[in-house]
N, CA and C atoms as a LAMMPS dump frame, in Angstrom:
ITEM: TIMESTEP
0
ITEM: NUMBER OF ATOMS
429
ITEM: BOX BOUNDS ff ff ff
-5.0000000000000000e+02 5.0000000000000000e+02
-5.0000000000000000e+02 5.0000000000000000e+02
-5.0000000000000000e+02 5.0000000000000000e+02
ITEM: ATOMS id mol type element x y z
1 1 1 N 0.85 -1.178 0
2 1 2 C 0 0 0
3 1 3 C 0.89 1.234 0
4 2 1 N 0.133 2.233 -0.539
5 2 2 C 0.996 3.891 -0.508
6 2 3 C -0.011 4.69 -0.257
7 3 1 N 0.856 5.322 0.892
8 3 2 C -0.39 6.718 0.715
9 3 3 C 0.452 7.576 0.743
10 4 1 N -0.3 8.108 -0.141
11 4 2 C -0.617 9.522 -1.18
12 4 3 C -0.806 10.764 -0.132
13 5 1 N 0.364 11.703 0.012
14 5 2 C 0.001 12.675 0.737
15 5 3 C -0.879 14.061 0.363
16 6 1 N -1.164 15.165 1.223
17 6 2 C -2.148 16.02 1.04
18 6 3 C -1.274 16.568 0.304
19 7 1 N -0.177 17.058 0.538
20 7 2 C 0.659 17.848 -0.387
21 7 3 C 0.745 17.025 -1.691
22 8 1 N 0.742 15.763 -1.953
23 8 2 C 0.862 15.113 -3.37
24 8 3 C -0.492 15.468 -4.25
25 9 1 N -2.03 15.464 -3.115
26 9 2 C -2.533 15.853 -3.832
27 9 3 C -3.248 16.554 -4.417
28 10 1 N -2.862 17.987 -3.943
29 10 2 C -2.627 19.363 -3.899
30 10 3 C -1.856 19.496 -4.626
31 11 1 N -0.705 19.483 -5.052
32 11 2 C 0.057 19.33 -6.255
33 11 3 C -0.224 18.656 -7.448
34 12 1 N -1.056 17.306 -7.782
35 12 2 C -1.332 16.957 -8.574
36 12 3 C -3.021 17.827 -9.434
37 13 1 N -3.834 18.585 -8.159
38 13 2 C -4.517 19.28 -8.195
39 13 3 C -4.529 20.423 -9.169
40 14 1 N -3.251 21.254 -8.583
41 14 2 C -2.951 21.994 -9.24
42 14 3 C -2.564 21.838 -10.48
43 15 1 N -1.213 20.803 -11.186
44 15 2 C -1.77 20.314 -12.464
45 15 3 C -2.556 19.905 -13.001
46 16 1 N -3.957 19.708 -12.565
47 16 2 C -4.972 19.606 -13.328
48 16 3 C -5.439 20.524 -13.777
49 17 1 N -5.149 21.824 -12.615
50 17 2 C -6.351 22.675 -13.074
51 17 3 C -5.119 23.598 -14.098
52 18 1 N -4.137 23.237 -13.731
53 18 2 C -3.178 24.29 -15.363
54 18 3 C -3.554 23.267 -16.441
55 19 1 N -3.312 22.106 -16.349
56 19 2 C -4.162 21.452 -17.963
57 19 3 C -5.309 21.963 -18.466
58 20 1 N -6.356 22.141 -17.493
59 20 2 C -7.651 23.045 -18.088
60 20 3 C -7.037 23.957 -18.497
61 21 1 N -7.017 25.051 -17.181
62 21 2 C -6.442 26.151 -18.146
63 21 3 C -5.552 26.482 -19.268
64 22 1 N -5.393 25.758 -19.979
65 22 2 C -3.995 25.917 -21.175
66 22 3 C -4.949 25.366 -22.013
67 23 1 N -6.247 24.64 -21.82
68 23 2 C -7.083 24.074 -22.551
69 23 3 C -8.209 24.647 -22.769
70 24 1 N -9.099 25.183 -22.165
71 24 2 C -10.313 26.305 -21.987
72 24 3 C -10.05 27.338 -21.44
73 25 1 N -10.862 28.394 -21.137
74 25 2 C -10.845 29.507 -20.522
75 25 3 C -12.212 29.683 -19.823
76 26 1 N -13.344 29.4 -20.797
77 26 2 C -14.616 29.314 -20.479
78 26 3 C -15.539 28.664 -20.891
79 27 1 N -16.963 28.441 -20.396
80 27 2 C -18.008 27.152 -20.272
81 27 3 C -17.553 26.147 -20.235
82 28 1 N -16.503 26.288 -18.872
83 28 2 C -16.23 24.723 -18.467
84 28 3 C -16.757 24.065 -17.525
85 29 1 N -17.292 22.481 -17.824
86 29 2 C -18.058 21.797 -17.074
87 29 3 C -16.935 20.832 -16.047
88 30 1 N -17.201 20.935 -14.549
89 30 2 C -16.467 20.071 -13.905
90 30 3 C -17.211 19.45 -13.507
91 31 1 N -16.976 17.787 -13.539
92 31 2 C -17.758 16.779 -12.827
93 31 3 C -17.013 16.028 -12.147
94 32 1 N -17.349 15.577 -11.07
95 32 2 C -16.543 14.978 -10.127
96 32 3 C -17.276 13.314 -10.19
97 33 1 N -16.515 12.354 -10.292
98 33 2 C -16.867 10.908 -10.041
99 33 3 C -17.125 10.642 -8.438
100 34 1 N -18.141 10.19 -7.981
101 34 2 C -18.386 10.017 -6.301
102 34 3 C -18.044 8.766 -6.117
103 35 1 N -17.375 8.636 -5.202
104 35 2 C -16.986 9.346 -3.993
105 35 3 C -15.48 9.827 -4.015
106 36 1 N -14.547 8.602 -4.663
107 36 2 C -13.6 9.835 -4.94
108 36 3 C -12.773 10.797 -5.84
109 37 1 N -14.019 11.058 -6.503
110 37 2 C -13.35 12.51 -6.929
111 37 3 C -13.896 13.59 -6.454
112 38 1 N -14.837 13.669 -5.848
113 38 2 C -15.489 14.703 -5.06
114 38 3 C -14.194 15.69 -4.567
115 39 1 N -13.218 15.265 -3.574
116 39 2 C -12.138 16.166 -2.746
117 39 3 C -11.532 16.805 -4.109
118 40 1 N -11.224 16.034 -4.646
119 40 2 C -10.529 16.867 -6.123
120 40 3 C -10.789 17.608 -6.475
121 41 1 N -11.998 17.329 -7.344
122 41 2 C -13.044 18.047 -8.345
123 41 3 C -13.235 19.523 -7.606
124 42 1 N -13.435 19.16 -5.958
125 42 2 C -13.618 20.439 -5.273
126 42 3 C -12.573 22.022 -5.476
127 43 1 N -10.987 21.106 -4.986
128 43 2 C -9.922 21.725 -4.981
129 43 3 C -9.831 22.283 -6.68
130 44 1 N -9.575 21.529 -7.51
131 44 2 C -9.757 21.977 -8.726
132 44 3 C -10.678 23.458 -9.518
133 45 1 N -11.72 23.141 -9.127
134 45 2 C -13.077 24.258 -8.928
135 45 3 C -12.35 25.687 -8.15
136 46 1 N -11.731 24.898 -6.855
137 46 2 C -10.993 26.849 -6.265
138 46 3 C -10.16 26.925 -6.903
139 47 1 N -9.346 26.295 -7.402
140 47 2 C -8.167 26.813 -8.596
141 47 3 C -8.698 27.628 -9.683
142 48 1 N -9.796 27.193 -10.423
143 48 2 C -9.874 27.437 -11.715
144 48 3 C -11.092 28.792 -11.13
145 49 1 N -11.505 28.744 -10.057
146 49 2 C -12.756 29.731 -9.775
147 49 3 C -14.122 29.438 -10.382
148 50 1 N -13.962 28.154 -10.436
149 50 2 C -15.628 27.751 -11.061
150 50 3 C -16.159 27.357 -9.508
151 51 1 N -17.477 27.344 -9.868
152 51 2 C -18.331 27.03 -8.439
153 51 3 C -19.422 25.977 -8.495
154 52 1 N -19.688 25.825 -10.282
155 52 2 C -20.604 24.899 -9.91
156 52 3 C -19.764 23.928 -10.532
157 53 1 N -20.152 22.245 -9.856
158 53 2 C -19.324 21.009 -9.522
159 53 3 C -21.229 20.022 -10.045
160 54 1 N -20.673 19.336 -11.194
161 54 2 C -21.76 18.237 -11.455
162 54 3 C -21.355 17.083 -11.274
163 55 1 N -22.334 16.277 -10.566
164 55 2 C -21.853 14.924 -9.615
165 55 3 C -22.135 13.532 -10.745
166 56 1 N -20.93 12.697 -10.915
167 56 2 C -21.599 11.376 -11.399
168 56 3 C -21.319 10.599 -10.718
169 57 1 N -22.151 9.63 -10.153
170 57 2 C -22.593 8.734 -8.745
171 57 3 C -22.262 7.482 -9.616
172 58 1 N -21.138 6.734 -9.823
173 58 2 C -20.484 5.58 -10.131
174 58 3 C -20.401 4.324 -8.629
175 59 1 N -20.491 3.255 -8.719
176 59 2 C -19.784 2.305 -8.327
177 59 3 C -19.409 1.188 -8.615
178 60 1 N -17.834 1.147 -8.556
179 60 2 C -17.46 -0.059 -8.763
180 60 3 C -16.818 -0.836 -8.119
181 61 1 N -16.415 -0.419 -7.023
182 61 2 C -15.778 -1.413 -5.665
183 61 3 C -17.218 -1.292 -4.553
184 62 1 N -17.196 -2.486 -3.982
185 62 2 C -17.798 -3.258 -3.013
186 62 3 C -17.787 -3.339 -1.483
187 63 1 N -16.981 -2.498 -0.631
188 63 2 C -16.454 -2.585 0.364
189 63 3 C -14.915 -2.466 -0.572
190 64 1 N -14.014 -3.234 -0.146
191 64 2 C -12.739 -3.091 -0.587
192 64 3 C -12.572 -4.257 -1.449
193 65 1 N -13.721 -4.709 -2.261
194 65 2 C -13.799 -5.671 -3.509
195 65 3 C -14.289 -5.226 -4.835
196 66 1 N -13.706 -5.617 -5.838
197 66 2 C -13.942 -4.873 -6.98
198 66 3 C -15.175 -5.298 -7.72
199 67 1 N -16.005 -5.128 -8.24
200 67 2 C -16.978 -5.319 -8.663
201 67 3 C -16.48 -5.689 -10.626
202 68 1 N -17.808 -6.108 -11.465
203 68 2 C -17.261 -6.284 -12.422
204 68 3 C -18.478 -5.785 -12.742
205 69 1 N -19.496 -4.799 -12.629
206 69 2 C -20.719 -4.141 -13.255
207 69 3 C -20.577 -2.778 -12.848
208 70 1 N -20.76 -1.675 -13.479
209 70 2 C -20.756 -0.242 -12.757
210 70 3 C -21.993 0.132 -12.651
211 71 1 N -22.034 0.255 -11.388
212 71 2 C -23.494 1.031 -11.037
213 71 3 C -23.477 1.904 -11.318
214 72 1 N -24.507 3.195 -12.089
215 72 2 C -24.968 4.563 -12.163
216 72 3 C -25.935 4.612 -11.516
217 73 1 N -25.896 6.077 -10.738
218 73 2 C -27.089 6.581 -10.233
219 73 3 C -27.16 7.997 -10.399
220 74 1 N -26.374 8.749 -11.531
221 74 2 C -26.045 9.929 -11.499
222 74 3 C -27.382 10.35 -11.942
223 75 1 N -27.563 11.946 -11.302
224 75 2 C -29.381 12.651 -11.853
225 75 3 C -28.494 13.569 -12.148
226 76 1 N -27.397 14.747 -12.004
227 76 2 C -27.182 15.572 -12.929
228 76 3 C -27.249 15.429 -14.377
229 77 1 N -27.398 16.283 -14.881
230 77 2 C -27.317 16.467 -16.744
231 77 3 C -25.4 16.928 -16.737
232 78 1 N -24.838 15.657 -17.236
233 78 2 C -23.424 16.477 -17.923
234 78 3 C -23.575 16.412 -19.115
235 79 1 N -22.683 17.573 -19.732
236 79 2 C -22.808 17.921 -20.878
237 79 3 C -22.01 16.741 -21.694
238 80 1 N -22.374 16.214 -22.836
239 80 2 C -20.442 15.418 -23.525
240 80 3 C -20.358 16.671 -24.777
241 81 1 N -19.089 17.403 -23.6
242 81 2 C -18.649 17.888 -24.586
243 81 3 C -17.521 18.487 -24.262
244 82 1 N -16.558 18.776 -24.917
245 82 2 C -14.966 19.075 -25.045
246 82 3 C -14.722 19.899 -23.701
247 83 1 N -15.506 20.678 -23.448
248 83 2 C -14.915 20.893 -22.232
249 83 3 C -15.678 20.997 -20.809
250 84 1 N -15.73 19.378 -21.03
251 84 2 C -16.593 18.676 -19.648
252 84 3 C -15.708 18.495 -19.34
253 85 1 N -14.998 18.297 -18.053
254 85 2 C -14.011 17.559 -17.62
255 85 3 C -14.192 16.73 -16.541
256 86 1 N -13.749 15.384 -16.677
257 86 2 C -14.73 14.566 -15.412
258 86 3 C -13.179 14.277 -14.576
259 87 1 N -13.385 14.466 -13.291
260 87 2 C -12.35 14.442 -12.504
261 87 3 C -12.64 13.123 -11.326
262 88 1 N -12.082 12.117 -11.408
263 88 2 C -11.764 10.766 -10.413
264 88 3 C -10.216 10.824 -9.992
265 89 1 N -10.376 10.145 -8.379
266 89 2 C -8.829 10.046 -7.978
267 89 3 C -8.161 9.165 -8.725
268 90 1 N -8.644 8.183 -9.01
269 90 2 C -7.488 7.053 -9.323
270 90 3 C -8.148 6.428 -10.95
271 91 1 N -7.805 5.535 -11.654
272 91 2 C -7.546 4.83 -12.922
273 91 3 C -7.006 3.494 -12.36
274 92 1 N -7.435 2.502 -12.201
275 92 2 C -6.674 1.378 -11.739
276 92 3 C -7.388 0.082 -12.873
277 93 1 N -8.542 -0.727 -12.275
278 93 2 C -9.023 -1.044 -13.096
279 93 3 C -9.837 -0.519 -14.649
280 94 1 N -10.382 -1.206 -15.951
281 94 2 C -10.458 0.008 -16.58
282 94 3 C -11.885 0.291 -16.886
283 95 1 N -12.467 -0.72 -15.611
284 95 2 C -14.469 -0.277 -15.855
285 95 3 C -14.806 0.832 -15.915
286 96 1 N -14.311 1.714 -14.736
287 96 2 C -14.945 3.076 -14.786
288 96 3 C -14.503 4.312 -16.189
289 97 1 N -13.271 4.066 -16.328
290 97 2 C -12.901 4.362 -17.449
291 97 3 C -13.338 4.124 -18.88
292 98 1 N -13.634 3.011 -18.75
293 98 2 C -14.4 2.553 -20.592
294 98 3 C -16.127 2.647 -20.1
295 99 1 N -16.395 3.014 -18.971
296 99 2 C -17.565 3.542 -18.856
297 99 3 C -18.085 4.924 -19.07
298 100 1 N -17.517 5.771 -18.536
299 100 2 C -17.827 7.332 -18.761
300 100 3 C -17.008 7.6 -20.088
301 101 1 N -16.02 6.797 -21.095
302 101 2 C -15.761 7.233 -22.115
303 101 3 C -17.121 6.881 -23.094
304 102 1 N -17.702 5.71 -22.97
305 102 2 C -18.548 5.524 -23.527
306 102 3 C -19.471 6.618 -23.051
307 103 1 N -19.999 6.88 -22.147
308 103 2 C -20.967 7.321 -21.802
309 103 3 C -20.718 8.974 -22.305
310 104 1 N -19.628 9.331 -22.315
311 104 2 C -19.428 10.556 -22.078
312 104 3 C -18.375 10.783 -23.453
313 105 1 N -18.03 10.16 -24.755
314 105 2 C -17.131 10.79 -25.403
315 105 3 C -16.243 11.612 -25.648
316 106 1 N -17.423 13.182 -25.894
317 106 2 C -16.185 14.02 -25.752
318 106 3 C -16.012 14.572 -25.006
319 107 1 N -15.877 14.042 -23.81
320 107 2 C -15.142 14.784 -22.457
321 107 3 C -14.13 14.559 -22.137
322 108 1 N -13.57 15.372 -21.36
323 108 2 C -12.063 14.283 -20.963
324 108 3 C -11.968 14.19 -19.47
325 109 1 N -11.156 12.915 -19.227
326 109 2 C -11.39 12.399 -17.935
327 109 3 C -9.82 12.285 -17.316
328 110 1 N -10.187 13.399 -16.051
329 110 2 C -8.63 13.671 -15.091
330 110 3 C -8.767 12.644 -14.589
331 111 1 N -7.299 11.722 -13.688
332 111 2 C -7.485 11.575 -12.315
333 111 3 C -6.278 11.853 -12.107
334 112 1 N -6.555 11.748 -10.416
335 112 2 C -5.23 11.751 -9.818
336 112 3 C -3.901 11.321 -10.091
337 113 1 N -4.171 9.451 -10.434
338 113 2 C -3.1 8.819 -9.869
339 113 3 C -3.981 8.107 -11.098
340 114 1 N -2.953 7.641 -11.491
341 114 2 C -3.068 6.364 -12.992
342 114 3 C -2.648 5.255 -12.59
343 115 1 N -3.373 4.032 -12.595
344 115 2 C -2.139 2.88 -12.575
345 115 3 C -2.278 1.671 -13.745
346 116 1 N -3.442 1.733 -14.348
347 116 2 C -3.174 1.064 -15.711
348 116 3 C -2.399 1.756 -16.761
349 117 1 N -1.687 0.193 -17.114
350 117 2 C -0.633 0.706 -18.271
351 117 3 C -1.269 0.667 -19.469
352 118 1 N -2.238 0.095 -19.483
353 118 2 C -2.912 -0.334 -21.674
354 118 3 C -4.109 0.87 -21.842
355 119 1 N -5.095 1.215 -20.823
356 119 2 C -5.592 2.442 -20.797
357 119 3 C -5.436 3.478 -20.267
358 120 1 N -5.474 4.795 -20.585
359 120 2 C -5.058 5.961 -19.547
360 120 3 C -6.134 7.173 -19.689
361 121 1 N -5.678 7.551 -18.554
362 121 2 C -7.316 9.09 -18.672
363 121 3 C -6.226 9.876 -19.381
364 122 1 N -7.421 11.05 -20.035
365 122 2 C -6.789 11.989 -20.775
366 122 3 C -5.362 12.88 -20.438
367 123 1 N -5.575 12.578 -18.764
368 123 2 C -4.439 13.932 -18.106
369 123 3 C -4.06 12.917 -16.751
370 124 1 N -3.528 12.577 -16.637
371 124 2 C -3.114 12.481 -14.718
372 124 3 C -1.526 12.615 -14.502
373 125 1 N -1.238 13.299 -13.681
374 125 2 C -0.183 14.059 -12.762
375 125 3 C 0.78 12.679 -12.302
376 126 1 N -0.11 11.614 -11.465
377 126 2 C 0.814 10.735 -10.937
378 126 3 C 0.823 9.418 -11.761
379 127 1 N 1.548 8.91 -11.712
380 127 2 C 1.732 7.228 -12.136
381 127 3 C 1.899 6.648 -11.173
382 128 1 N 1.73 5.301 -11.226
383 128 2 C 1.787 4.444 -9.845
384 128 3 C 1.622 2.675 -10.599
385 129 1 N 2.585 1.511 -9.86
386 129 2 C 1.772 0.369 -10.857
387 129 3 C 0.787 -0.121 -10.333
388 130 1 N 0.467 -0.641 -11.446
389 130 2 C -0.5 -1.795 -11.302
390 130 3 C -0.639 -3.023 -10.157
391 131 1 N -1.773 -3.08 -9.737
392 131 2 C -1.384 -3.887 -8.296
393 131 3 C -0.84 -2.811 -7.218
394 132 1 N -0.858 -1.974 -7.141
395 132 2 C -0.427 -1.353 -5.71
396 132 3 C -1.33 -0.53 -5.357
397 133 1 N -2.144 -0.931 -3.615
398 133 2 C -2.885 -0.221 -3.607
399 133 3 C -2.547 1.374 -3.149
400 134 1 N -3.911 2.255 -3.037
401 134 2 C -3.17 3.854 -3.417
402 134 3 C -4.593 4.161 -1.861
403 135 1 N -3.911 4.642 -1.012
404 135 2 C -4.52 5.152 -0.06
405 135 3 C -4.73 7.076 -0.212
406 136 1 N -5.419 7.206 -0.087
407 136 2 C -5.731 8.79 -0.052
408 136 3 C -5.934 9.451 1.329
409 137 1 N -5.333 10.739 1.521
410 137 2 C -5.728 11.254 2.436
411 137 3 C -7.05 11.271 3.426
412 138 1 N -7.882 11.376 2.618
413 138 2 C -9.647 11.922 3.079
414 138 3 C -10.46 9.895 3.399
415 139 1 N -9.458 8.901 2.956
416 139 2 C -9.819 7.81 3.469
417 139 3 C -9.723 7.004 4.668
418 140 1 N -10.441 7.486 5.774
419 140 2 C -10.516 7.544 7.134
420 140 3 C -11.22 6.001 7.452
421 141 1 N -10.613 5.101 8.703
422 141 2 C -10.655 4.219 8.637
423 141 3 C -10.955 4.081 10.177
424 142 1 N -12.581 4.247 10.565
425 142 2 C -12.531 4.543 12.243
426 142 3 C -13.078 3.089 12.84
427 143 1 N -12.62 2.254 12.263
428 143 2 C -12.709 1.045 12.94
429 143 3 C -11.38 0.828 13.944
């Protein structure tokens, strides 16, 4: 296991939101993948000074088991379009990924931390391999 510090991802944050910016200027859509891209998507939003944040309600882990169906339950309207940007922490397996590409074409999809090597989101800051799990700050464990 690794965890990923606040400063790592606050820094990787911030390169996201200079990729937007070098990429749009305006009517940009941020959507955050729940649950974690929510902390991101947030930080991202005060970078760039956008305020509104559209939610897509994904699941594909189980407790700490991976699932092989993605649940949707998203009710926002995202736009697919060039400058939607859907923001998730991690890329590991590639369900959620060949899901919102399908679902979502022309958007492009941040995350944090990448760890598949054969698919990749449009932009992510960190690399990490395959098989290693990636602990995040905001993942609190009060057992």
């Amino acid at each position: 296991m690794k965890k990923i510090s606040m400063d790592a991802v606050s820094n990787a944050c911030y390169q996201i939101a200079q990729k937007i910016k070098s990429e749009s200027v305006d009517d940009i859509t941020l959507a955050a993948v729940s649950r974690g891209g929510l902390i991101p998507c947030v930080m991202i939003a005060h970078l760039l000074g956008i305020k509104d944040i559209k939610f897509i309600r994904l699941s594909s882990y189980d407790d700490e088991h991976e699932q092989t169906q993605i649940t949707d339950t998203t009710t926002d309207r995202i736009p697919d379009k060039g400058k939607t940007y859907i923001i998730d922490d991690i890329c590991d397996s590639d369900n959620t990924l060949l899901y919102l590409r399908k679902k979502y074409p022309s958007a492009k999809i941040f995350t944090l931390v990448n760890k598949n090597p054969t698919i990749t989101p449009d932009y992510s800051p960190i690399t990490e391999p395959a098989g290693l799990w990636i602990a995040f700050p905001w993942e609190v464990d009060y057992n």
